[in-house]
DSSP file (Angstrom, degrees, kcal/mol; ACC not computed):
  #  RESIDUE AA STRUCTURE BP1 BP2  ACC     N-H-->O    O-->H-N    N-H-->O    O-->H-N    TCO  KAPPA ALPHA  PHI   PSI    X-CA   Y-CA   Z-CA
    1    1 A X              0   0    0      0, 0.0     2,-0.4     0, 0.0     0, 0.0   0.000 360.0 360.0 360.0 120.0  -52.3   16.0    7.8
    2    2 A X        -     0   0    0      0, 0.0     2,-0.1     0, 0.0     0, 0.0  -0.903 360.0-115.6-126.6 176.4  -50.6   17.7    5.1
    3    3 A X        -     0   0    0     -2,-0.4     2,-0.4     1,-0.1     3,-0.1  -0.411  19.9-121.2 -85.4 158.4  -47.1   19.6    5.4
    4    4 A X    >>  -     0   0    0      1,-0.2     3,-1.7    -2,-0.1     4,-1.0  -0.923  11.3-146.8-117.5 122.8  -46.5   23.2    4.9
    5    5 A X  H >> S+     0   0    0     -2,-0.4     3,-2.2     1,-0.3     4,-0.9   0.952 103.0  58.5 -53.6 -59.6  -43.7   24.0    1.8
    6    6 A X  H 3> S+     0   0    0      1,-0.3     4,-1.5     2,-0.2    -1,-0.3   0.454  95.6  53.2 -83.0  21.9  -42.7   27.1    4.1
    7    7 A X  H <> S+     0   0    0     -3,-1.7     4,-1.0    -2,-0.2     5,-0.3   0.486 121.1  40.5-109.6 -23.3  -41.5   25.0    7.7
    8    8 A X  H <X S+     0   0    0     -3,-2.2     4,-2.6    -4,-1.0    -2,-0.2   0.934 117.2  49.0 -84.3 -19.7  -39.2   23.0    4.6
    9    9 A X  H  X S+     0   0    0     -4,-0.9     4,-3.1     2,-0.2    -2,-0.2   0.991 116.6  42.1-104.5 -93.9  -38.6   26.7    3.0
   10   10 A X  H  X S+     0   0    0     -4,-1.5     4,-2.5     1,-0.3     5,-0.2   0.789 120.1  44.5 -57.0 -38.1  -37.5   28.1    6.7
   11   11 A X  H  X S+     0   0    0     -4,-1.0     4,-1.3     1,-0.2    -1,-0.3   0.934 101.5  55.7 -72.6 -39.4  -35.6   25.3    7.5
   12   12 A X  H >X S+     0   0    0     -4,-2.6     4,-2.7    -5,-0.3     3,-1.1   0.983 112.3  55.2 -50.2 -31.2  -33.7   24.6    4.6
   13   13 A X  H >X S+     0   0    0     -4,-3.1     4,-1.2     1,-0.3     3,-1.0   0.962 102.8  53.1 -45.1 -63.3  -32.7   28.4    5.4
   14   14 A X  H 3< S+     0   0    0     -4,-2.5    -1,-0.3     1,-0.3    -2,-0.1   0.449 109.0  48.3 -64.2   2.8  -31.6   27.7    8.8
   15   15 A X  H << S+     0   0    0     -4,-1.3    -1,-0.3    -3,-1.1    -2,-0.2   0.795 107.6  57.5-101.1 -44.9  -29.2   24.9    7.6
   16   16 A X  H << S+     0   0    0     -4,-2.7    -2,-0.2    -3,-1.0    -3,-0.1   0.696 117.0  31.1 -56.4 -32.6  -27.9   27.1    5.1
   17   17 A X  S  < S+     0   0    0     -4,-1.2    -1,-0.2     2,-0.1    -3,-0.1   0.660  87.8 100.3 -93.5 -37.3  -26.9   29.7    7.6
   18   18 A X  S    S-     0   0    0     -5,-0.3     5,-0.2    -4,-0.1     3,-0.2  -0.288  88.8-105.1 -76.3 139.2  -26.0   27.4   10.8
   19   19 A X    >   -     0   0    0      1,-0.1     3,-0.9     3,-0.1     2,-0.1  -0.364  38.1 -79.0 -64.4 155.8  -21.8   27.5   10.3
   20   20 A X  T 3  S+     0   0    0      1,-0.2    45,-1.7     2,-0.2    46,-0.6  -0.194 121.9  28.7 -42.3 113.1  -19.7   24.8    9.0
   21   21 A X  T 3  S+     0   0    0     43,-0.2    43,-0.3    44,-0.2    -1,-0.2   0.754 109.9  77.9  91.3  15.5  -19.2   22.2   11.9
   22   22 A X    <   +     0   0    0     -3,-0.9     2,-0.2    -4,-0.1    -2,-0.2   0.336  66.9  96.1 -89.8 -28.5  -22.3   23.1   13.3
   23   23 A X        -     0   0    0     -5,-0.2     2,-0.1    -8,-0.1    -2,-0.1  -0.562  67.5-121.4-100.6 157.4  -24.9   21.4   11.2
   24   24 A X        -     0   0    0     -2,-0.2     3,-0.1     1,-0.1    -2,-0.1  -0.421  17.2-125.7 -78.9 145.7  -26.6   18.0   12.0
   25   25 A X  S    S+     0   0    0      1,-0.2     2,-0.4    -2,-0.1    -1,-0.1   0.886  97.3  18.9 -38.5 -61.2  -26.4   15.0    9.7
   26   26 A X  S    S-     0   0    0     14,-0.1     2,-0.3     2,-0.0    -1,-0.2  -0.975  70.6-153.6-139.7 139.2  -30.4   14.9    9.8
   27   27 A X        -     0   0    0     -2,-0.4     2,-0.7    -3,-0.1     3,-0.1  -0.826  13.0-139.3-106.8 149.0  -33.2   17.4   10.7
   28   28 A X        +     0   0    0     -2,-0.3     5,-0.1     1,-0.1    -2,-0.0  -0.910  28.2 163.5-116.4 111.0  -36.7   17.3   11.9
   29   29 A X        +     0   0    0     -2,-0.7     2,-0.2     3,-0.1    -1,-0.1   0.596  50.7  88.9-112.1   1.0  -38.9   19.8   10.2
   30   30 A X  S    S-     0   0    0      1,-0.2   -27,-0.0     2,-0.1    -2,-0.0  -0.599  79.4-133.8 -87.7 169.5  -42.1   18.6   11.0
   31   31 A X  S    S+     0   0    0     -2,-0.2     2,-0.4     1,-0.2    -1,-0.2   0.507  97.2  45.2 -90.4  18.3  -43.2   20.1   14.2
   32   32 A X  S    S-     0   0    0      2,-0.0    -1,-0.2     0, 0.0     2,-0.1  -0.984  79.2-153.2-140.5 135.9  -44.5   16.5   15.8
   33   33 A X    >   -     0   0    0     -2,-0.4     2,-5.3     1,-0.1     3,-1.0  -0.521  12.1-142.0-106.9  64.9  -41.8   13.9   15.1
   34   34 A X  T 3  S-     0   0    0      1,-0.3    -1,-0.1     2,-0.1    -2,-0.0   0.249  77.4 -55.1  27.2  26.9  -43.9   10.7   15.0
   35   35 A X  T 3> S+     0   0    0     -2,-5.3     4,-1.7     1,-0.0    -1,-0.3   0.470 113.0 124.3  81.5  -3.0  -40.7    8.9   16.9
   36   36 A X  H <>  +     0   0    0     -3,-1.0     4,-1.0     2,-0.2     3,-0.4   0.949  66.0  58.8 -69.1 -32.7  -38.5   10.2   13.9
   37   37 A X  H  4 S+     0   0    0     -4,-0.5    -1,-0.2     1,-0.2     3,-0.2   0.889 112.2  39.4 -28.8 -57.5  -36.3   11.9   16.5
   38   38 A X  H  > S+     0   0    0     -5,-0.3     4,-0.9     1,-0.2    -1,-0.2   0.791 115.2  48.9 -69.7 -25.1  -35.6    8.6   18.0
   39   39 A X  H  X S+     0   0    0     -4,-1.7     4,-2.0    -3,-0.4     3,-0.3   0.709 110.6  54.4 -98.5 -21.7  -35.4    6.7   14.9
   40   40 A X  H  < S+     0   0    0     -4,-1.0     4,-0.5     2,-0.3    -1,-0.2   0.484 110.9  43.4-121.8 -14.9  -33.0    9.5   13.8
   41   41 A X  H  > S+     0   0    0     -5,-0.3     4,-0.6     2,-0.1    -1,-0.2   0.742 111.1  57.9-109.2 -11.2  -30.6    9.0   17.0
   42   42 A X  H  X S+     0   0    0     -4,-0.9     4,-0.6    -3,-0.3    -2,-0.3   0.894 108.1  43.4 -79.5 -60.8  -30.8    5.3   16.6
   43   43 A X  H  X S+     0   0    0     -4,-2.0     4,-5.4     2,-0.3     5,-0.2   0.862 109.2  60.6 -65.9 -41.5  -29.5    5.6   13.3
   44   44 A X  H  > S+     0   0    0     -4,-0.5     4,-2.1    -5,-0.3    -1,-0.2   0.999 108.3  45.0 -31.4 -66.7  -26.8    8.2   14.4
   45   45 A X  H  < S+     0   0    0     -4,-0.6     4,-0.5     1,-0.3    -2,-0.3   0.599 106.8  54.8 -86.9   2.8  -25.4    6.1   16.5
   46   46 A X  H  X S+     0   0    0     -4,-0.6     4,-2.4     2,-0.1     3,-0.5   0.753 108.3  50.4 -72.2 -28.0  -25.3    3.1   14.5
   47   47 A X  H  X S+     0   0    0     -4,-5.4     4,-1.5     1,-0.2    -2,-0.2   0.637 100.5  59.8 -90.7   6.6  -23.6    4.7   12.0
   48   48 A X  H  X S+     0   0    0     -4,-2.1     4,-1.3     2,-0.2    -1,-0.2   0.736 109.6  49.4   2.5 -65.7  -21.1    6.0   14.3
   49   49 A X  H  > S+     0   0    0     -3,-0.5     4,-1.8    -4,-0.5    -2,-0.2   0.838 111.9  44.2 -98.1 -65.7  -20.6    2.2   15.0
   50   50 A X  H  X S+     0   0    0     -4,-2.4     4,-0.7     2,-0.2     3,-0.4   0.963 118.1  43.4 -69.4 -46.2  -20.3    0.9   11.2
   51   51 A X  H >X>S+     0   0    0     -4,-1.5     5,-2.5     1,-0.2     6,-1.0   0.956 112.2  51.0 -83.1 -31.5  -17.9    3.9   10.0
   52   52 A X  H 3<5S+     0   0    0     -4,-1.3    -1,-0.2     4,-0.2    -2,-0.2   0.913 111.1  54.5 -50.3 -40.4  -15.6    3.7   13.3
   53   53 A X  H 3<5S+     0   0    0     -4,-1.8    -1,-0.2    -3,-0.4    -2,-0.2   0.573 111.1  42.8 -86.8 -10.9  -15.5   -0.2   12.2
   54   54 A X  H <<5S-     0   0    0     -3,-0.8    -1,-0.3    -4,-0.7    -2,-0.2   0.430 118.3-111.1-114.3 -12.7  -14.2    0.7    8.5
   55   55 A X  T  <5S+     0   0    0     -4,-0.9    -3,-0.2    -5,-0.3    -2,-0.1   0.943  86.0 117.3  86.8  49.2  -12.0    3.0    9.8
   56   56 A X    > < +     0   0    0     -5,-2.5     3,-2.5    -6,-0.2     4,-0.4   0.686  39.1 103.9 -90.8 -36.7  -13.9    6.2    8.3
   57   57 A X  G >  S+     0   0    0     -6,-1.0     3,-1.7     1,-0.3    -5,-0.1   0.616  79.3  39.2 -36.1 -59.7  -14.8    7.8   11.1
   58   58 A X  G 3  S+     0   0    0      1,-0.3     3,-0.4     2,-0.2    -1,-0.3   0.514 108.9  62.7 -70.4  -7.4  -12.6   10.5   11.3
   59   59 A X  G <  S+     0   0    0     -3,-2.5    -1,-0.3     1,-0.1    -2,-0.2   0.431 108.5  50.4 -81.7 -13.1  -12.8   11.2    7.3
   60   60 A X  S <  S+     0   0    0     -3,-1.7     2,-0.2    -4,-0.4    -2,-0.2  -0.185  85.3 110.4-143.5  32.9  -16.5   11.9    8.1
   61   61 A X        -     0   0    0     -3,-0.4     2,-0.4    -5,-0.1     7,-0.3  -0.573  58.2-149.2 -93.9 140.2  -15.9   14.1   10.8
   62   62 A X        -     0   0    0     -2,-0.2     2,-0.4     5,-0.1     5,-0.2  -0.970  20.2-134.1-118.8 142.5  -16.8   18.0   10.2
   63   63 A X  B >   -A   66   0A   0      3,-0.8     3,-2.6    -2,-0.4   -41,-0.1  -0.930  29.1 -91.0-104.2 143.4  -14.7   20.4   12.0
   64   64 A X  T 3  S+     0   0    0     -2,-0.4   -43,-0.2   -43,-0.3   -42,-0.1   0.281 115.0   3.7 -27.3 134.1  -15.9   23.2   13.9
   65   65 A X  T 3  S+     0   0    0    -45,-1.7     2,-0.3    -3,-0.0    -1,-0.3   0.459 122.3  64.7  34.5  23.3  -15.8   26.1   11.1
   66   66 A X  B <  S-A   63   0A   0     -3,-2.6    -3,-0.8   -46,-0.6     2,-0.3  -0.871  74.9-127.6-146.1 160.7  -14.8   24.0    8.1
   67   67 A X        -     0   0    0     -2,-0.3    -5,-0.1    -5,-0.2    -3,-0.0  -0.769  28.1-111.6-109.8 132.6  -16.1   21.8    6.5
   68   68 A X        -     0   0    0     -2,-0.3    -1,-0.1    -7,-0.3    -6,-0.1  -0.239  30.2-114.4 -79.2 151.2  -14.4   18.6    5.8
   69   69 A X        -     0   0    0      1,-0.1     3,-0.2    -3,-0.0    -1,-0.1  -0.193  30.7-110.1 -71.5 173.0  -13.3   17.6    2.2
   70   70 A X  S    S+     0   0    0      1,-0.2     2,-0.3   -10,-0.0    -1,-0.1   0.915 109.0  19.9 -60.7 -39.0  -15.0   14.6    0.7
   71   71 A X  S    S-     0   0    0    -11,-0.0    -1,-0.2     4,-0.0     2,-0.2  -0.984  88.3-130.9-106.2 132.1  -11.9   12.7    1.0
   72   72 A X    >>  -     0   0    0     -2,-0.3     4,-2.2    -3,-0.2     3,-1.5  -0.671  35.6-101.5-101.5 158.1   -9.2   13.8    3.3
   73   73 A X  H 3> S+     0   0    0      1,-0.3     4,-1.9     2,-0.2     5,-0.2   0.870 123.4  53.5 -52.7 -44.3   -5.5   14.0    1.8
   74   74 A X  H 3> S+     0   0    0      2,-0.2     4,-0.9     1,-0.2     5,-0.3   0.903 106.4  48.0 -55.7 -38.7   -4.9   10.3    3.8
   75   75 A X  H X> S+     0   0    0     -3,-1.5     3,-8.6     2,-0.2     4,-3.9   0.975 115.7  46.7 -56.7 -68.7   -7.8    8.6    2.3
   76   76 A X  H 3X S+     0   0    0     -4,-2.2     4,-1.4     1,-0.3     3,-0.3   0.679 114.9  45.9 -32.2 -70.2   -6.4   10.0   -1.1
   77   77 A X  H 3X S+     0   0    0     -4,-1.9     4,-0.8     1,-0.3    -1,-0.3   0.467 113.2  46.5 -48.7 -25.3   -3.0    9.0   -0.3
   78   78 A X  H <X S+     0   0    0     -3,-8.6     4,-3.0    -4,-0.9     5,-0.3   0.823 109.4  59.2 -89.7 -39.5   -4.0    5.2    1.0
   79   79 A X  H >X S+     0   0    0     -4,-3.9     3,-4.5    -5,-0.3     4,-1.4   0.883 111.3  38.6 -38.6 -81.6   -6.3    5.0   -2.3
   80   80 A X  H >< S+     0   0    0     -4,-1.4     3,-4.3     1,-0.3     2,-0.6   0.570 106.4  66.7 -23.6-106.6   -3.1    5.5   -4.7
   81   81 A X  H 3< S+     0   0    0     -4,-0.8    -1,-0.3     1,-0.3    -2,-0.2   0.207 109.5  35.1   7.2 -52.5   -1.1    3.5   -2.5
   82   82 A X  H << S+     0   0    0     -3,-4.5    -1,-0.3    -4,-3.0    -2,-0.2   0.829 109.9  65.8-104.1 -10.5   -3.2    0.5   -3.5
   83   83 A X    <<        0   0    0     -3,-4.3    -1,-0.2    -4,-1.4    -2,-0.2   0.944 360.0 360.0 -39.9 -63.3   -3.8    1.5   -7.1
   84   84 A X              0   0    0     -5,-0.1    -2,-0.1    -4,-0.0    -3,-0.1   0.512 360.0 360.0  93.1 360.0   -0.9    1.1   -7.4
């Protein structure tokens, strides 16, 4: 089987378009997912599980129509804090 450039072409599009605090963490462009769907919802939710547990979660949050900074102004603020 090999893959067709324009189903990565038309999707990258549709990721480009779909608004901020819309878009998925991971996409399936082939049309038959070979269990990658599942593998893809398994991994979701584990990392769900590991960033809630490091106290990221909400820094790694998008919100509906913006898009979250890399750091949010609290991270920054805790960072300094232990610089020093």
């Amino acid at each position: 089987m090999t893959g067709n450039a324009q189903d990565v072409a038309d999707a990258v599009l549709r990721i480009i378009e779909t608004p901020a605090g819309e878009k998925q963490l991971r996409y399936l462009v082939s049309p038959e997912s070979f269990g990658v769907d599942q593998i893809n919802a398994l991994s979701e939710q584990v990392q769900a599980r590991v960033l809630e547990a490091f106290g990221l979660a909400a820094d790694t949050r998008f919100l509906k129509g913006k898009a979250s900074a890399p750091f949010s102004d609290t991270h920054q603020t805790q960072r300094r804090a232990r610089q020093g």
